[in-house]
C-alpha positions as CSV (number, residue, x, y, z in Angstrom):
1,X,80.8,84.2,88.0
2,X,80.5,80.5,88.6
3,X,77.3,78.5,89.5
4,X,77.7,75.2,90.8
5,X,74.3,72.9,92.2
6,X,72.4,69.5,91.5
7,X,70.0,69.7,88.5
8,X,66.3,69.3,88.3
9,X,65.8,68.2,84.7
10,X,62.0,69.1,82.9
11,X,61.0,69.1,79.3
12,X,60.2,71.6,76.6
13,X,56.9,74.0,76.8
14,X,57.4,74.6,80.5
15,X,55.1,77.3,80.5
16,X,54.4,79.8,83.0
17,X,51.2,78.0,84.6
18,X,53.3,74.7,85.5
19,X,56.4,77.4,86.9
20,X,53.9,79.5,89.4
21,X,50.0,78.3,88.8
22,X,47.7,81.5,88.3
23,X,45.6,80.4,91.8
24,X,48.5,81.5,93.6
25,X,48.9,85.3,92.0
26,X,46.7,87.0,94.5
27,X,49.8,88.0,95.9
28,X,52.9,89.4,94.9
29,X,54.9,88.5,98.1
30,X,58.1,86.4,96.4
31,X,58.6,84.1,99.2
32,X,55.1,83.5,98.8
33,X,55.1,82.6,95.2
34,X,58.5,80.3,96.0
35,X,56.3,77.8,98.0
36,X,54.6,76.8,95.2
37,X,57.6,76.7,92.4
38,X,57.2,74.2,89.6
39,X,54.0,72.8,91.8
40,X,52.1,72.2,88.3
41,X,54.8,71.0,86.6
42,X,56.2,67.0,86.0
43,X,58.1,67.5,89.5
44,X,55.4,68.7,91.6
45,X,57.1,68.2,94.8
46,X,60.2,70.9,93.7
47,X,59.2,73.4,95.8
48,X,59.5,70.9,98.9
49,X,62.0,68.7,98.0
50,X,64.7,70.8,95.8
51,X,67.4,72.7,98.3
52,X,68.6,75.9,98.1
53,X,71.5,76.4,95.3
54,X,70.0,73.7,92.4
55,X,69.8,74.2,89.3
56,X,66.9,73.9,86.8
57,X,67.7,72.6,83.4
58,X,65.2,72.0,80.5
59,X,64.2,71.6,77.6
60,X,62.9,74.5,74.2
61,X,60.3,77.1,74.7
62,X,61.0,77.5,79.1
63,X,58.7,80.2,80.4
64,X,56.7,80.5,77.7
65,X,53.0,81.6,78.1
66,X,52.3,85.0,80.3
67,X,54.6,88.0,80.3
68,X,53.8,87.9,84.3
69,X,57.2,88.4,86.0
70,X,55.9,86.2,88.9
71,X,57.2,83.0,87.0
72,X,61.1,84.0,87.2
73,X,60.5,86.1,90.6
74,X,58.7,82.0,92.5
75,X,62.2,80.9,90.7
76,X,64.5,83.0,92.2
77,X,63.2,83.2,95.2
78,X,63.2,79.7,95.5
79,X,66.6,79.7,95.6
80,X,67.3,78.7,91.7
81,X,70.7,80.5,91.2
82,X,70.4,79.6,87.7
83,X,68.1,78.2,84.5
84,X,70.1,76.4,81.7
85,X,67.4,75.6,78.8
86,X,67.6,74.4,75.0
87,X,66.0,78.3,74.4
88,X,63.5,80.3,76.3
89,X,60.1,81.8,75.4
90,X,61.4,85.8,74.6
91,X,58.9,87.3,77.2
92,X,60.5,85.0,79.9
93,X,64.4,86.1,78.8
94,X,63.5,89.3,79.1
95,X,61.5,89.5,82.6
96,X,64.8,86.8,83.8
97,X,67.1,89.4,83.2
98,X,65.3,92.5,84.6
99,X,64.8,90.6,87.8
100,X,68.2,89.2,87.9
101,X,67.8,85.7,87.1
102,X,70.2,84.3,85.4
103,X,69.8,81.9,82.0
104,X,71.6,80.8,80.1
105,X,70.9,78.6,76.5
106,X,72.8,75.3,76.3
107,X,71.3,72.8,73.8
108,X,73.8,70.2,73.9
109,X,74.0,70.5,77.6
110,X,70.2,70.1,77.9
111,X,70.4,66.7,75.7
112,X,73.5,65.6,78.1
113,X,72.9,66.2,81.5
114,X,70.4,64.0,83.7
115,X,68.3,64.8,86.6
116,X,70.4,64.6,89.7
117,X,74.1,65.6,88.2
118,X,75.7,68.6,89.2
119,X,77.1,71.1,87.1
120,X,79.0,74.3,87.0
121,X,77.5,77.2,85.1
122,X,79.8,79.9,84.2
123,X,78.3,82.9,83.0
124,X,81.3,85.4,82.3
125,X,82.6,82.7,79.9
126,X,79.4,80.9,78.6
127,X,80.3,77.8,79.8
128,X,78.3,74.8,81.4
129,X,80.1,71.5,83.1
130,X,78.5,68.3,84.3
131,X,80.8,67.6,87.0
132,X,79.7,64.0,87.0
133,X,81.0,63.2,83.0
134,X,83.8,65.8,83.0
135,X,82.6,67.6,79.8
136,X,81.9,71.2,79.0
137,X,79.3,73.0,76.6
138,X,79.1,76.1,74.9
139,X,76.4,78.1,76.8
140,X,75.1,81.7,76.1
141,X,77.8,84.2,76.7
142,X,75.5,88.1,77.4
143,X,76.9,91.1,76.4
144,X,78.8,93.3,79.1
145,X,75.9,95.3,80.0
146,X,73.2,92.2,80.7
147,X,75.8,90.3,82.5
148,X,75.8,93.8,84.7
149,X,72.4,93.9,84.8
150,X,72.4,90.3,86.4
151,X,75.5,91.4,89.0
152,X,73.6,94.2,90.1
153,X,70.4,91.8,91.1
154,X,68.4,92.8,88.5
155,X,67.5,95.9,86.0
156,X,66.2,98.2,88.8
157,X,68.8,97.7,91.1
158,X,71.4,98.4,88.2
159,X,69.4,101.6,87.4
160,X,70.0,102.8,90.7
161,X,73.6,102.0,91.1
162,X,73.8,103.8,87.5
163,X,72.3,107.0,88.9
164,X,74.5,106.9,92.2
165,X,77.3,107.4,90.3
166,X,75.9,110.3,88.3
């Protein structure tokens, strides 16, 4: 599965307070939580200025903070088809994947690739290209079963296609 949008570039510690601010948890309506994306974070305007299909890339420690899935949920629903990060806090991987966001861990990439290029993500071979420069990266390649996971849209909905077949 290929990936292909404009990057938003943002540092390291980008913790779960700058991706969806707590005064907006009152509700757990996703569309809801995607108007206000990133809103406390060093691009304030993301949620009304980024466009459907681009990509965030950052820095170490992305998604650190809560365990709240709201933080990948605002992201996806935003449109982000994918996160490429230096590493990501462990609670965030985890609540990525179970939602059916995909992430993927690129260091070099990260240190690379400016705000504004666009780049190619490919998850099956754990690859990521800046289409501006031409060059690849090793990326994080998952396991056959999370790269299912993330196919299916996210650990329920594999669940239930799991069962179906039973």
């Amino acid at each position: 599965m290929k990936i292909r949008g404009r990057v938003w570039k943002f540092g390291d510690n980008v913790d779960t307070d700058q991706i969806i601010p707590a005064r907006y948890l009152n509700t757990s309506d996703p569309y809801e939580l995607a108007k206000h994306v990133m809103e406390d974070s060093e691009h304030p305007n993301f949620a009304k200025e980024h466009k459907e299909g681009d990509i965030i890339v950052a820095g170490r420690n992305f998604g650190s903070g809560s365990s709240r899935e709201h933080a990948p949920i605002a992201i996806k629903y935003a449109g982000v088809p994918v996160v490429v990060a230096k590493s990501f806090a462990r609670i965030f991987f985890r609540n990525a994947i179970n939602i059916g966001l995909p992430i993927v861990e690129a260091p070099e990439a990260v240190d690379e690739i400016q705000h504004g290029d666009e780049i190619e993500v490919d998850l099956e071979k754990g690859i990521v290209k800046n289409l501006r420069t031409g060059k690849e990266y090793k990326a994080t390649k998952f396991p056959e079963t999370l790269q299912n996971i993330l196919k299916a849209g996210g650990l329920m909905a594999y669940a239930k296609e799991k069962l179906a077949k039973k």
